[in-house]
N, C-alpha and C positions, 0 to 999 in steps of 0.2 A: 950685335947689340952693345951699345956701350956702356959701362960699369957702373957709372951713375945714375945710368938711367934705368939697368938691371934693379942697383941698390933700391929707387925707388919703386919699382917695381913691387918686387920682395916686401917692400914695408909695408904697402897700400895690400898686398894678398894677404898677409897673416892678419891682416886685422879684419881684413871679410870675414877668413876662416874663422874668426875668434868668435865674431857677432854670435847672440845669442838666436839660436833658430831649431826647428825640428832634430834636425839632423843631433847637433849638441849635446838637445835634451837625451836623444836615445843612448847618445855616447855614456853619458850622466849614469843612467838608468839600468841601460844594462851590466854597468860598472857597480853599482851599487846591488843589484840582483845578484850576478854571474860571475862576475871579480873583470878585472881589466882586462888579461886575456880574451875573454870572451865579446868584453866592447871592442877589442882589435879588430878582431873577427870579424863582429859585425861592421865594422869600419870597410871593411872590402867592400864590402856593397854598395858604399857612398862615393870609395874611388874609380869605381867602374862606372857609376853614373856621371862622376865630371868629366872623366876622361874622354866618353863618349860626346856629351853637351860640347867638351874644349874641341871634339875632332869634329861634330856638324859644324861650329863656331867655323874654323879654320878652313871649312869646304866652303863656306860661302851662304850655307842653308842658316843657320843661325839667323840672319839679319832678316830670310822672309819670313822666318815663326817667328820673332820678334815684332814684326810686322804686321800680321797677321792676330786681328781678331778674332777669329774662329779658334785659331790653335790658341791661340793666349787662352780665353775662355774654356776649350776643353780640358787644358792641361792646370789650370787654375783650380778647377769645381772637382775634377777628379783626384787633385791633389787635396783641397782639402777633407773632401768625402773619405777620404783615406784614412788622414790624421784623426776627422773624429771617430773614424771606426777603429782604429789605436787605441785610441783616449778610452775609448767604452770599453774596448775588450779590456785595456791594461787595469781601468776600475774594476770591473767585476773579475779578475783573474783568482783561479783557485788554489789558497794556500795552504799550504800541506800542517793542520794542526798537530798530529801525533810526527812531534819529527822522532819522540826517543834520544839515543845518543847522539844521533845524526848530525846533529849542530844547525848551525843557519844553514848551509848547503843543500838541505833537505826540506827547505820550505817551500821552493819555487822549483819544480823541474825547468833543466836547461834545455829550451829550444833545439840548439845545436847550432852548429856555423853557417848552416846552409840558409835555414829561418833568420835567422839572426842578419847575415848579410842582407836578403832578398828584402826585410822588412827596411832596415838600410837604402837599400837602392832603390823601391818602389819610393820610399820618403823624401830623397833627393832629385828624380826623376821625375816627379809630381810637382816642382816647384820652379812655377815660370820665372821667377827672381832671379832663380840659377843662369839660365839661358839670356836673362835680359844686361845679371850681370856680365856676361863672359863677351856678346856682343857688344854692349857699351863701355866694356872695365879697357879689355887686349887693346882692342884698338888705338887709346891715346899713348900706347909705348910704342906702335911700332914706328919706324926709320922706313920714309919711304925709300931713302936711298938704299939701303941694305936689302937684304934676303928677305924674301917676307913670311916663308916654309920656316926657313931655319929658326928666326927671331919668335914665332910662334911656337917651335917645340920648345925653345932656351923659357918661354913664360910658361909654357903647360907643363911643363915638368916642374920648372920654381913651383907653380900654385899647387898643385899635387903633393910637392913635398910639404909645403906650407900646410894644408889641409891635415896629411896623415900627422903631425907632429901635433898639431890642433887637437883632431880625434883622440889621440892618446894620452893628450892634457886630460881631457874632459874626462876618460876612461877612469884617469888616476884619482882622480876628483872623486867620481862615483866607489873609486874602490876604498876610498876612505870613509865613506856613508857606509861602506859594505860594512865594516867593523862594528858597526853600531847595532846593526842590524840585532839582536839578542831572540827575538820572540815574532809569531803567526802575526801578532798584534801589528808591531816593529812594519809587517811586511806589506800588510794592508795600508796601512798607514802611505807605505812610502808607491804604494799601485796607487792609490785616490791623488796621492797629489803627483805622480806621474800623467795619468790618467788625462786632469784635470787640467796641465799645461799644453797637454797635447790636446784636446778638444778644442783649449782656447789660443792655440796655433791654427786648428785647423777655422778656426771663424775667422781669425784676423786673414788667413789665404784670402777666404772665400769673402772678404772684404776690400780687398785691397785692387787698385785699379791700376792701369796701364801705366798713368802716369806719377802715382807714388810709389811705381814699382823699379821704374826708372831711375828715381832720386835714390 
């Protein structure tokens, strides 16, 4: 792959990664809840789902689920069914009134890494965007005269790295909301409009068609 065209590469992924989207918001979120650590964490779950999406990409299967209405459609409605089931649980989530000395820490018990990634990865895996960008993104860099294995790992590993730098933007981001955090009140507060972006991620999913999904 040649160096220019790596460069442009790299430029066109860190700005998908940046876009605002489900994934993001969780980074946000759980950064603001859990502390950044913990949105890292949950960030595994989101690199295991591209990596997966970049290795069907790369076998060849990507372009017939991209093709394919049936699978657009399932992976579409079950992704957003998802989000709003997020959105609802993260509204009505139960906050610990009597924290005591405890501080903010003891307002929200922490899921743990395991929850934390998988809600991650069911979010990312749920989003036929993902699959339609990786089919329609990879392809305008590769060099037919070159390698087309090798040229494919050299971009799946750029966007991977591009991603996790992203995800841990976002984390840092939310770990500064963390600080604010002071009171139950503070915590509800920040579930309803968690809650609330995610419900209305998961409608705009559950609206969005083949071919705005393309663009």
């Amino acid at each position: 792959m040649q160096f220019d065209t790596w460069l442009l590469f790299a430029g066109a992924a860190i700005a998908l990664a940046m876009a605002p989207g489900p994934n993001n918001l969780l980074a946000i979120f759980n950064g603001a809840r859990y502390g950044v650590s913990s949105a890292a964490v949950g960030g595994i779950g989101r690199v295991v789902a591209f990596v997966l999406m970049i290795a069907v990409t790369a076998a060849g299967l990507g372009v017939v689920l991209a093709a394919s209405e049936t699978a657009f459609l399932i992976i579409k409605w079950g992704g957003a069914v998802y989000l709003v089931w997020l959105g609802i649980k993260s509204w009505f989530a139960k906050v610990n009134e009597d924290t005591g000395d405890l501080g903010q820490a003891a307002l929200m018990v922490n899921p743990g890494p395991f929850k934390l990634a998988k809600t991650e990865f069911l979010t990312a895996i749920g989003n036929p965007k993902a699959i339609l960008i990786f089919t329609a993104f990879f392809p305008q860099f590769l060099d037919p005269a070159e390698a087309y294995g090798q040229q494919f790992l050299i971009m799946g590993v750029t966007f991977i790295t591009m991603e996790v730098s992203v995800l841990l933007g976002y984390g840092l981001l939310g770990g500064q909301v963390k600080g604010l955090i002071k009171s139950a009140r503070h915590m509800r507060i920040l579930n309803r409009i968690s809650g609330t972006l995610l419900v209305g991620a998961g409608v705009l999913l559950a609206l969005t068609d083949r071919s705005r999904t393309a663009a």
